[in-house]
Backbone bond lengths (Angstrom), bond angles and torsions (degrees), N, CA, C in turn:
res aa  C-N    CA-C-N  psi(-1)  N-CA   C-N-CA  omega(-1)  CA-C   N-CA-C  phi
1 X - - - 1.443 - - 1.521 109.84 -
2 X 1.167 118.45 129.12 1.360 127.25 154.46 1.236 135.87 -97.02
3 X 1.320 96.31 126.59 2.078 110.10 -177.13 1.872 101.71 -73.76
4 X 0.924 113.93 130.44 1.874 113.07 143.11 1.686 117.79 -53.18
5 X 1.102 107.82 -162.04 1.682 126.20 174.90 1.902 98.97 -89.98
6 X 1.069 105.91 -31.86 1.729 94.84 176.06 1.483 93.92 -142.44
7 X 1.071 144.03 -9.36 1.878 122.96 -172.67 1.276 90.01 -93.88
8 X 1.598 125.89 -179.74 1.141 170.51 169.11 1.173 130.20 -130.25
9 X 1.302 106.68 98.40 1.701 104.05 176.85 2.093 126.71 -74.81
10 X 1.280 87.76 -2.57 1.387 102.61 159.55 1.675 112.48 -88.02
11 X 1.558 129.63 -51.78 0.937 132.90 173.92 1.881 120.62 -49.66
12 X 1.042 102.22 -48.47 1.640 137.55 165.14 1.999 107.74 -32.37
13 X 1.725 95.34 -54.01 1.238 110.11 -157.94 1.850 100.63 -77.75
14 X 1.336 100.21 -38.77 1.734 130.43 157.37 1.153 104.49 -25.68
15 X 1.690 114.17 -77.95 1.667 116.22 -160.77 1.626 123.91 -71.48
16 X 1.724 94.36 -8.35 1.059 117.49 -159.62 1.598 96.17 -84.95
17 X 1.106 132.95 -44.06 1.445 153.73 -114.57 1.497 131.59 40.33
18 X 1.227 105.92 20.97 1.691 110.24 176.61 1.434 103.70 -76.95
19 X 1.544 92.92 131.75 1.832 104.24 176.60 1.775 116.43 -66.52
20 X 1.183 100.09 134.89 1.702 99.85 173.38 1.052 120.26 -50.58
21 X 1.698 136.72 12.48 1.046 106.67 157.43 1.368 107.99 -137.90
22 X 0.978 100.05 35.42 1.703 116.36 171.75 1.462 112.46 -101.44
23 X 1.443 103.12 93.28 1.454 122.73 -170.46 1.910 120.63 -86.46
24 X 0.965 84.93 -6.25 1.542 96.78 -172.56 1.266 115.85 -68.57
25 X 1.338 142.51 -7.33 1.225 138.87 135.47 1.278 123.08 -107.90
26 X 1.321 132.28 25.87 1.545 121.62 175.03 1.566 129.77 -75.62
27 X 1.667 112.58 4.08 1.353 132.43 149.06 1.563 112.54 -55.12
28 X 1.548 103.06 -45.65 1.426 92.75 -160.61 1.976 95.98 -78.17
29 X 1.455 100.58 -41.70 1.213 107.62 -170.31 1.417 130.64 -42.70
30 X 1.914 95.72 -33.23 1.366 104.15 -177.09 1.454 105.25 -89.47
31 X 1.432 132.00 -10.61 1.268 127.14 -168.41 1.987 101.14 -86.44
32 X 1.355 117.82 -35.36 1.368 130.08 132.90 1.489 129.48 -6.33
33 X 1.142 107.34 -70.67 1.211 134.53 -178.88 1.959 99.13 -55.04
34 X 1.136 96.02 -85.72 1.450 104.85 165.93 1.709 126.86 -8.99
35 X 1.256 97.49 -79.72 1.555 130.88 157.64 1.437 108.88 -33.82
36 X 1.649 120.76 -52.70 1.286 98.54 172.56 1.619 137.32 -82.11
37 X 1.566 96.94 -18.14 1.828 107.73 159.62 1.039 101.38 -33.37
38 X 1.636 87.74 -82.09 2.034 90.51 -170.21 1.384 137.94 -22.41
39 X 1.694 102.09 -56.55 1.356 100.35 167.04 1.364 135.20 -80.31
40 X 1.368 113.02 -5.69 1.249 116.78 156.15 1.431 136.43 -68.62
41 X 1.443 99.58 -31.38 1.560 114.50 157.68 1.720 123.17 -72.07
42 X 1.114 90.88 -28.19 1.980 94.13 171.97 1.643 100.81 -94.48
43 X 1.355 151.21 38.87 0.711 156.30 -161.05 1.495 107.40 -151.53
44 X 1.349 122.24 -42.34 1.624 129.34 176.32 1.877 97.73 -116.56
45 X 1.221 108.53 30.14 1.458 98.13 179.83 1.540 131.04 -80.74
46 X 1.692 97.61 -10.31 1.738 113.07 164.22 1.808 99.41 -56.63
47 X 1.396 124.76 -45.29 1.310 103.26 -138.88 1.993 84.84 -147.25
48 X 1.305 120.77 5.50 1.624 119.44 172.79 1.739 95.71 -65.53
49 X 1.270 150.13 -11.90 1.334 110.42 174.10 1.470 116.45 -101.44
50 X 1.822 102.31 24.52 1.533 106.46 -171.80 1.375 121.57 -96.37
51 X 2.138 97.50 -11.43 1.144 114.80 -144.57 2.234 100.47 -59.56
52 X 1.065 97.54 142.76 1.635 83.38 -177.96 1.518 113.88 -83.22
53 X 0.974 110.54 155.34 1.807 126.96 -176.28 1.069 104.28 -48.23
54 X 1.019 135.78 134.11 1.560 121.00 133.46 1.837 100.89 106.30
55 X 1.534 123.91 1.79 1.624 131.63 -163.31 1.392 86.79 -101.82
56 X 1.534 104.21 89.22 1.158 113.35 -174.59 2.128 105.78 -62.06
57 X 1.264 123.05 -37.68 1.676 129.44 -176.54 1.362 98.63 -61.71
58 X 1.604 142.38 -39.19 1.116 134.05 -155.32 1.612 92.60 -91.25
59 X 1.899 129.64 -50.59 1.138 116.80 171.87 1.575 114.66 -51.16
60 X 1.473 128.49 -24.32 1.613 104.55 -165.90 1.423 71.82 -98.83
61 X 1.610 167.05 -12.99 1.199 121.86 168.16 1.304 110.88 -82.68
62 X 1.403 144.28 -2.53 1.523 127.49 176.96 2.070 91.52 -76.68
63 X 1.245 108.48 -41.77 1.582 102.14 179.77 1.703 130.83 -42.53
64 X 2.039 89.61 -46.57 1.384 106.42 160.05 1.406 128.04 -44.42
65 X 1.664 112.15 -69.96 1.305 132.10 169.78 1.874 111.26 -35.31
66 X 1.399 113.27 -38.72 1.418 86.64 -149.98 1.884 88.48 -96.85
67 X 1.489 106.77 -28.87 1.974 99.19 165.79 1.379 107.03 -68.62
68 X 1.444 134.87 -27.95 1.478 114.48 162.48 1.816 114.45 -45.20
69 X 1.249 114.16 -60.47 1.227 131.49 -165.58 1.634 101.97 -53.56
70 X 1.497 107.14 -68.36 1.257 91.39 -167.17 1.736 112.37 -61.70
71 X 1.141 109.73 -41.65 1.867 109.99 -172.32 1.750 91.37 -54.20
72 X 1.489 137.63 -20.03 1.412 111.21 158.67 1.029 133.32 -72.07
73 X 1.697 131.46 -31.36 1.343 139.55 130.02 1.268 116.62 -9.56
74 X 1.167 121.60 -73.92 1.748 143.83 -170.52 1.776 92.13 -49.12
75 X 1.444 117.19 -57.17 1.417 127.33 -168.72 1.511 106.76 -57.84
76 X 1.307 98.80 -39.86 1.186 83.73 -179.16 1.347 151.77 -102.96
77 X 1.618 94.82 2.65 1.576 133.94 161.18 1.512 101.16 -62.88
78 X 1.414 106.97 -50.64 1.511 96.05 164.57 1.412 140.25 -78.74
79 X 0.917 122.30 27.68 1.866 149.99 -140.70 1.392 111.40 -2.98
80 X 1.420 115.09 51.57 1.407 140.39 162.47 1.723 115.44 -79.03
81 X 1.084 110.37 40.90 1.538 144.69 -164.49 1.565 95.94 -41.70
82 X 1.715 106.22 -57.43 1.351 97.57 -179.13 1.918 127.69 -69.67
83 X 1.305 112.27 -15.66 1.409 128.54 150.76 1.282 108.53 -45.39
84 X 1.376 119.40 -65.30 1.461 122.37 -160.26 1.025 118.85 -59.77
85 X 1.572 113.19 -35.95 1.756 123.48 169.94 1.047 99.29 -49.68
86 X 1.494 127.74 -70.86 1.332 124.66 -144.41 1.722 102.39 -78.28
87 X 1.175 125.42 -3.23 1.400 116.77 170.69 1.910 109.56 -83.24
88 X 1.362 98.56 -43.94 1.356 104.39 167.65 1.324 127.01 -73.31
89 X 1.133 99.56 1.27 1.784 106.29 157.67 1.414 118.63 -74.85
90 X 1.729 99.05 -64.10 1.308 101.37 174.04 1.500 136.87 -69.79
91 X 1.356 108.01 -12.49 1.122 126.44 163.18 1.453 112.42 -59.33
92 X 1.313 139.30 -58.17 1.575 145.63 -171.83 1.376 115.43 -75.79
93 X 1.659 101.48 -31.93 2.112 108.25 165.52 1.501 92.64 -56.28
94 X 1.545 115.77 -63.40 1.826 109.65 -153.55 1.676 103.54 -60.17
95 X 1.096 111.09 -46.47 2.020 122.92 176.67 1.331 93.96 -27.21
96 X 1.677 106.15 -71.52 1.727 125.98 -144.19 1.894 88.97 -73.60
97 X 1.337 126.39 -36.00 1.630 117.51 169.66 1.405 122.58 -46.68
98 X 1.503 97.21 -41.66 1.693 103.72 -176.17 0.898 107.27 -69.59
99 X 1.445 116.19 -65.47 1.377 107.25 179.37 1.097 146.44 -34.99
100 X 1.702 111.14 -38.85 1.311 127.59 157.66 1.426 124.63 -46.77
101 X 1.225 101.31 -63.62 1.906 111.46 175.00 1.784 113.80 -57.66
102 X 1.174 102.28 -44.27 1.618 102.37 166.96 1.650 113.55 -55.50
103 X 1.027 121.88 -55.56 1.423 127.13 172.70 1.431 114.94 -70.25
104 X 0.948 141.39 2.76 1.842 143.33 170.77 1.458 86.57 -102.14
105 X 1.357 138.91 -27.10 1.720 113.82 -177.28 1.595 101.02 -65.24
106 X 1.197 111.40 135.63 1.789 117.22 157.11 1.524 129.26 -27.03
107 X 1.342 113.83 -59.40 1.104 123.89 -174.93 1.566 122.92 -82.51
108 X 1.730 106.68 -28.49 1.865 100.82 171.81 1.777 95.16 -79.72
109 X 1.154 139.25 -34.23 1.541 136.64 -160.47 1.499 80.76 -59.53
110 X 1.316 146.30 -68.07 1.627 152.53 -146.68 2.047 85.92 -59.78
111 X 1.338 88.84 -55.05 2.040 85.20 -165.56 2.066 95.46 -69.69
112 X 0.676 137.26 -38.06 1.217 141.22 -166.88 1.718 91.57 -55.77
113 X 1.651 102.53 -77.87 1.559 118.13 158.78 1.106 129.01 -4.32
114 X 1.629 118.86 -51.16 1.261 117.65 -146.06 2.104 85.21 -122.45
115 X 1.176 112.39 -13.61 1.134 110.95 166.95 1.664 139.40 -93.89
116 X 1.289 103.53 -0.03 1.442 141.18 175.31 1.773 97.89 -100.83
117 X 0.877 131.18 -71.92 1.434 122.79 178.05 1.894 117.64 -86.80
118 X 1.634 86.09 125.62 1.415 99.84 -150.77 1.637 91.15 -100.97
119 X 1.344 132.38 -5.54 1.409 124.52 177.65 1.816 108.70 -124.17
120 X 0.907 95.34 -159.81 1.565 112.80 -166.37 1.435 118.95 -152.68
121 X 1.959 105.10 106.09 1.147 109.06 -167.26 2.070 103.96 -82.41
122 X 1.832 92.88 156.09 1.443 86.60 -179.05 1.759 102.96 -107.73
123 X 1.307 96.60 163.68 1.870 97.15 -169.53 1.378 87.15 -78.59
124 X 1.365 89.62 148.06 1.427 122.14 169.92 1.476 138.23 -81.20
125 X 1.560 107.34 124.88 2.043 98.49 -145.47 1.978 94.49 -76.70
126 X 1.064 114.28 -40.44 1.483 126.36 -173.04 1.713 102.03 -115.07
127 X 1.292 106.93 152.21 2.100 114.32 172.55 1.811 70.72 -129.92
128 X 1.578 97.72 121.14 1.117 121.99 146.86 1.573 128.78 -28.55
129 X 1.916 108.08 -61.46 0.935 114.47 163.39 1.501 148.19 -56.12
130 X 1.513 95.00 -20.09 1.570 99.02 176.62 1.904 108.81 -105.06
131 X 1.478 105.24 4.04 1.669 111.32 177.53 1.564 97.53 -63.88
């Protein structure tokens, strides 16, 4: 079995209800797994290299996020459609949390800030409004 950078293909097999030793799809599971890094990383990619060291809640929610993700994959390979919603539900609440908490720190909002605006306004000699 292969782990990603945050999923678990044991955890995966968990949400899924596949028994630990029911190996017969852990190809697909781990390729899953994979798949959901990725998109978890293209998902916090404004502000994933801000995440701070050591925030232990934001690492176990990227962990969350990406075994949510893949066990919706998994759901839906198994066309357990209505599973899959509800993983991709919870999957986009935990995303949209991080994101949030990453962006309320001081210092990623400035890089977020300054990486979202690509020019540079100049001060203004007269405000119309107060002429």
């Amino acid at each position: 079995m292969a782990d990603g950078k945050y999923g678990s293909t044991t955890t995966v097999k968990l949400y899924a209800g596949i028994g630990a030793t029911d190996t017969v799809d852990d190809t697909i599971v781990d390729n899953f797994v994979l798949r959901a890094d990725r998109q978890v990383d293209n998902d916090l990619a404004d502000v994933i290299e801000s995440i701070p060291v050591g925030d232990a809640s934001i690492t176990d929610d990227l962990i969350l996020a990406s075994n949510f993700y893949a066990t919706r994959l998994y759901a839906q390979f198994r066309h357990s459609f209505e599973k899959a919603d509800q993983f991709k539900q919870t999957y986009d609440d935990t995303i949209k949390g991080v994101h949030s908490r990453l962006k309320a720190i001081p210092t990623v909002r400035t890089k977020i800030r300054a990486m979202t605006k690509d020019y540079r306004t100049e001060p203004i000699a007269t405000d119309p409004l107060l002429d």
